[in-house]
PyMOL commands that place a pseudoatom at each C-alpha (Angstrom):
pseudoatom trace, name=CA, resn=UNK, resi=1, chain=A, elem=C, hetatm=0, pos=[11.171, 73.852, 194.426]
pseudoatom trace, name=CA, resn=UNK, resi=2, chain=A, elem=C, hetatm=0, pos=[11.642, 74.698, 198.147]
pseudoatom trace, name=CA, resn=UNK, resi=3, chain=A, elem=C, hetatm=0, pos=[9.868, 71.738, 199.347]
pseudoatom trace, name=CA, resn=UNK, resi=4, chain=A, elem=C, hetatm=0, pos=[12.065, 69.871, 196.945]
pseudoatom trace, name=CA, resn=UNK, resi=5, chain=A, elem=C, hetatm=0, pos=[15.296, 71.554, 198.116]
pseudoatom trace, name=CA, resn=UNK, resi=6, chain=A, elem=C, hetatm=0, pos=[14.452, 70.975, 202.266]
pseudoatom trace, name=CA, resn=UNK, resi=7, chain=A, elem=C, hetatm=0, pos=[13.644, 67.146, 201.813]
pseudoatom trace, name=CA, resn=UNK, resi=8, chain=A, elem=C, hetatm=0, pos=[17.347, 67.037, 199.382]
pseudoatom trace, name=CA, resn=UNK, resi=9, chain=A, elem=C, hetatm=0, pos=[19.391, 68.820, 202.453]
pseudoatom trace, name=CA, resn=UNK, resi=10, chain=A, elem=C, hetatm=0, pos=[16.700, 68.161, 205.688]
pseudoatom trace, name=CA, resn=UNK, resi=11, chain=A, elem=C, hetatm=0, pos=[18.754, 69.605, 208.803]
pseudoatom trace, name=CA, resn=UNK, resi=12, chain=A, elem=C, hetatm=0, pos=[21.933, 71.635, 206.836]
pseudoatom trace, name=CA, resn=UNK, resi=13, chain=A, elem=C, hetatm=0, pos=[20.587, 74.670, 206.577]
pseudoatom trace, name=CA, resn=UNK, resi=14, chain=A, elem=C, hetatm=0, pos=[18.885, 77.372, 208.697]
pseudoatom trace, name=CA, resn=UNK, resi=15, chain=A, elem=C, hetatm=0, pos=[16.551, 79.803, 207.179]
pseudoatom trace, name=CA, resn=UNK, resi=16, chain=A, elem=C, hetatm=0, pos=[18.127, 82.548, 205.763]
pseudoatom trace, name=CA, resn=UNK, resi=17, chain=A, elem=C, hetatm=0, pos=[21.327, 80.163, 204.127]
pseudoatom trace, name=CA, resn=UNK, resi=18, chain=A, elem=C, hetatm=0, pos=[18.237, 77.682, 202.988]
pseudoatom trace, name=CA, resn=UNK, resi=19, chain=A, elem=C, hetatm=0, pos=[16.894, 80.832, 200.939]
pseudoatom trace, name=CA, resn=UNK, resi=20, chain=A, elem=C, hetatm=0, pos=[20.663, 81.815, 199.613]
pseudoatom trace, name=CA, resn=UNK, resi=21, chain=A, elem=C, hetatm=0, pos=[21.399, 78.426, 198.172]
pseudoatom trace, name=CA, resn=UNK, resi=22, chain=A, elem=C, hetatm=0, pos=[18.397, 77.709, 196.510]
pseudoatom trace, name=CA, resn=UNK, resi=23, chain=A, elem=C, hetatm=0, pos=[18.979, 76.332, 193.104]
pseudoatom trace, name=CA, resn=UNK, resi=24, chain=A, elem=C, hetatm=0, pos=[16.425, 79.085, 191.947]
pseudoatom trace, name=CA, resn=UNK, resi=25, chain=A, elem=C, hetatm=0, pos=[16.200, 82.557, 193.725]
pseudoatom trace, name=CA, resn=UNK, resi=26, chain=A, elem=C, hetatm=0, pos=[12.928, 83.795, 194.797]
pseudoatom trace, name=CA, resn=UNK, resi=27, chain=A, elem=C, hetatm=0, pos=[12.055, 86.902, 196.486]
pseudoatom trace, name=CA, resn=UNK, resi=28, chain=A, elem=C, hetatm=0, pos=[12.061, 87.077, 200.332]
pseudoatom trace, name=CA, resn=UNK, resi=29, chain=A, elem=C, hetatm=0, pos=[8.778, 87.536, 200.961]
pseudoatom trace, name=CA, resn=UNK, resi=30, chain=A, elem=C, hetatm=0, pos=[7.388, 84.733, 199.023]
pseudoatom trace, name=CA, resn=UNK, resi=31, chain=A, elem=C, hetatm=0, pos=[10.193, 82.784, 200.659]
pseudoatom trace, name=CA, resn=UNK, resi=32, chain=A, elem=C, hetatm=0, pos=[8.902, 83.671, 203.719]
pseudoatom trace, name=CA, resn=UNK, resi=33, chain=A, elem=C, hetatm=0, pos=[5.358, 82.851, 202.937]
pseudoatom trace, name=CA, resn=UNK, resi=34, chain=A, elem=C, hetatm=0, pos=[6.285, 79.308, 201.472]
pseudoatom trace, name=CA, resn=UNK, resi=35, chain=A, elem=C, hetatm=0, pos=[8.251, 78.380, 204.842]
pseudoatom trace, name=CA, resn=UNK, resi=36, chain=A, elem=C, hetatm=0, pos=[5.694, 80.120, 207.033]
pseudoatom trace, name=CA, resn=UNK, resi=37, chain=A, elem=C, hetatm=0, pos=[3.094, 77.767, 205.048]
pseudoatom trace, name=CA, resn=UNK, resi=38, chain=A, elem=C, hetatm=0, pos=[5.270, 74.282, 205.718]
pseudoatom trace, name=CA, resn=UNK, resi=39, chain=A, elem=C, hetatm=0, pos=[5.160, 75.220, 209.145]
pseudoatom trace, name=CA, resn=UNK, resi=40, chain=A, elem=C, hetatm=0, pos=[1.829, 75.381, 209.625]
pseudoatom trace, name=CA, resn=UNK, resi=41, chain=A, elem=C, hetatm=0, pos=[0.852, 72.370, 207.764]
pseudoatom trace, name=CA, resn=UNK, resi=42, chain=A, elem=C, hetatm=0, pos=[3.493, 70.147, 209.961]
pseudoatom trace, name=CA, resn=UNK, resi=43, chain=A, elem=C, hetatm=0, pos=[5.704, 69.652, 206.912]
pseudoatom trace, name=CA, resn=UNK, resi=44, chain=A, elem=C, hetatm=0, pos=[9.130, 70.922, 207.803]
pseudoatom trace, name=CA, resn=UNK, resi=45, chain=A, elem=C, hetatm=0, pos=[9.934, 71.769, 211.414]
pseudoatom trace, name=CA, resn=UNK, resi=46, chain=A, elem=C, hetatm=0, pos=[13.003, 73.662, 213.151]
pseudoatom trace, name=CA, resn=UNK, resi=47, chain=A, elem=C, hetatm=0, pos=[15.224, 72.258, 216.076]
pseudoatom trace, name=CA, resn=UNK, resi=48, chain=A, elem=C, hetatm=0, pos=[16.944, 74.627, 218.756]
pseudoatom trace, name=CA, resn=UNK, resi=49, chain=A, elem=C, hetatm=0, pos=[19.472, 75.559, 216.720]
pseudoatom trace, name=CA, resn=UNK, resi=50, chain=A, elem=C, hetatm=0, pos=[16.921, 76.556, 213.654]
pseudoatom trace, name=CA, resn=UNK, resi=51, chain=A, elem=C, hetatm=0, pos=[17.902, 74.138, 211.142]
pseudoatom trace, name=CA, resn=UNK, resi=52, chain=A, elem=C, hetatm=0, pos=[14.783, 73.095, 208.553]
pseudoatom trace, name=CA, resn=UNK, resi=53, chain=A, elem=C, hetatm=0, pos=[13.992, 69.699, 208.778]
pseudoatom trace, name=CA, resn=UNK, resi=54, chain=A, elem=C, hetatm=0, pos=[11.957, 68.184, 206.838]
pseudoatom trace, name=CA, resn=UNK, resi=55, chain=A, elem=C, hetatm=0, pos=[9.766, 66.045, 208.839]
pseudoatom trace, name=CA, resn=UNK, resi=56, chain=A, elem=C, hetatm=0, pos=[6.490, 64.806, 206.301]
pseudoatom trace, name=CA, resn=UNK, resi=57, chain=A, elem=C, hetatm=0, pos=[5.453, 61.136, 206.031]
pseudoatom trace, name=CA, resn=UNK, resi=58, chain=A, elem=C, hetatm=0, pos=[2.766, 60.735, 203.762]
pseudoatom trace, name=CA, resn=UNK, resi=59, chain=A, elem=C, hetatm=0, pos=[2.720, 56.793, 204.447]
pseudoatom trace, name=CA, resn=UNK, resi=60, chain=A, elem=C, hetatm=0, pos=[2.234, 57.419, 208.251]
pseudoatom trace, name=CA, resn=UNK, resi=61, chain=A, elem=C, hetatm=0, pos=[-0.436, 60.331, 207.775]
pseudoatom trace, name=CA, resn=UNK, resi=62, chain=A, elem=C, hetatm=0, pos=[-2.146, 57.889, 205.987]
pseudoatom trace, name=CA, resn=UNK, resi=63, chain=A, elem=C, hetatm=0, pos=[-2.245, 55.220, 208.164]
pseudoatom trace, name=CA, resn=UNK, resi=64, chain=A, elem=C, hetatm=0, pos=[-3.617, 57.965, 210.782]
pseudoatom trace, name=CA, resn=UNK, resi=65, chain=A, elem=C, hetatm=0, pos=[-5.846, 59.788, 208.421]
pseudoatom trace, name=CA, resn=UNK, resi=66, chain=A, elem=C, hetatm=0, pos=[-7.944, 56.386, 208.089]
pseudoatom trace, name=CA, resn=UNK, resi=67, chain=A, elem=C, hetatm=0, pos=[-8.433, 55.720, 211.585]
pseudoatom trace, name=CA, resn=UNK, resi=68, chain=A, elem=C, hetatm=0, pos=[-11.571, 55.997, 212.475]
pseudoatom trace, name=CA, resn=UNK, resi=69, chain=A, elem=C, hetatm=0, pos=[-11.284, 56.681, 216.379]
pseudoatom trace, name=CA, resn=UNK, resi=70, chain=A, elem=C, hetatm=0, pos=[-9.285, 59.741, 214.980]
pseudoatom trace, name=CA, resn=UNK, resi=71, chain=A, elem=C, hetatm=0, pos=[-12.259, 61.666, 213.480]
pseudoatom trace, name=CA, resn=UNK, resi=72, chain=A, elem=C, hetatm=0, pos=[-13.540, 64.855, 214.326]
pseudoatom trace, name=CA, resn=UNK, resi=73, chain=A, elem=C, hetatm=0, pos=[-17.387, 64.525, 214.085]
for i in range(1, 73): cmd.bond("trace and resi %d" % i, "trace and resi %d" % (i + 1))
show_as sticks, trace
zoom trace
């Protein structure tokens, strides 16, 4: 649902008015835990101002996951 919500409104919202007009409400902490999550795995990112953007390409992590010279070994 949040991933969902970010990709629908990428860039309008910062955190805290992301988590008030969600079409579902969750509690903060798992809130919290879901953003701190998209963070980490380079899905959604934050500009100066702390908007959420959503920033996830599957087609071009694709492309990179199958390089070869990209591989850890």
């Amino acid at each position: 649902m949040v991933e969902t919500f970010i990709k629908e409104n990428s860039g309008e919202y910062k955190k805290k008015a992301l988590w008030q007009n969600l079409p579902k409400k969750m509690m903060y902490q798992t809130y919290n835990n879901t953003i701190q999550y998209l963070l980490e795995s380079n899905k959604i990112a934050m500009d100066k101002e702390e908007h959420i953007v959503w920033i996830w390409d599957p087609i071009i992590a694709k492309k990179y996951l199958l390089r070869k010279d990209l591989t850890i070994e």
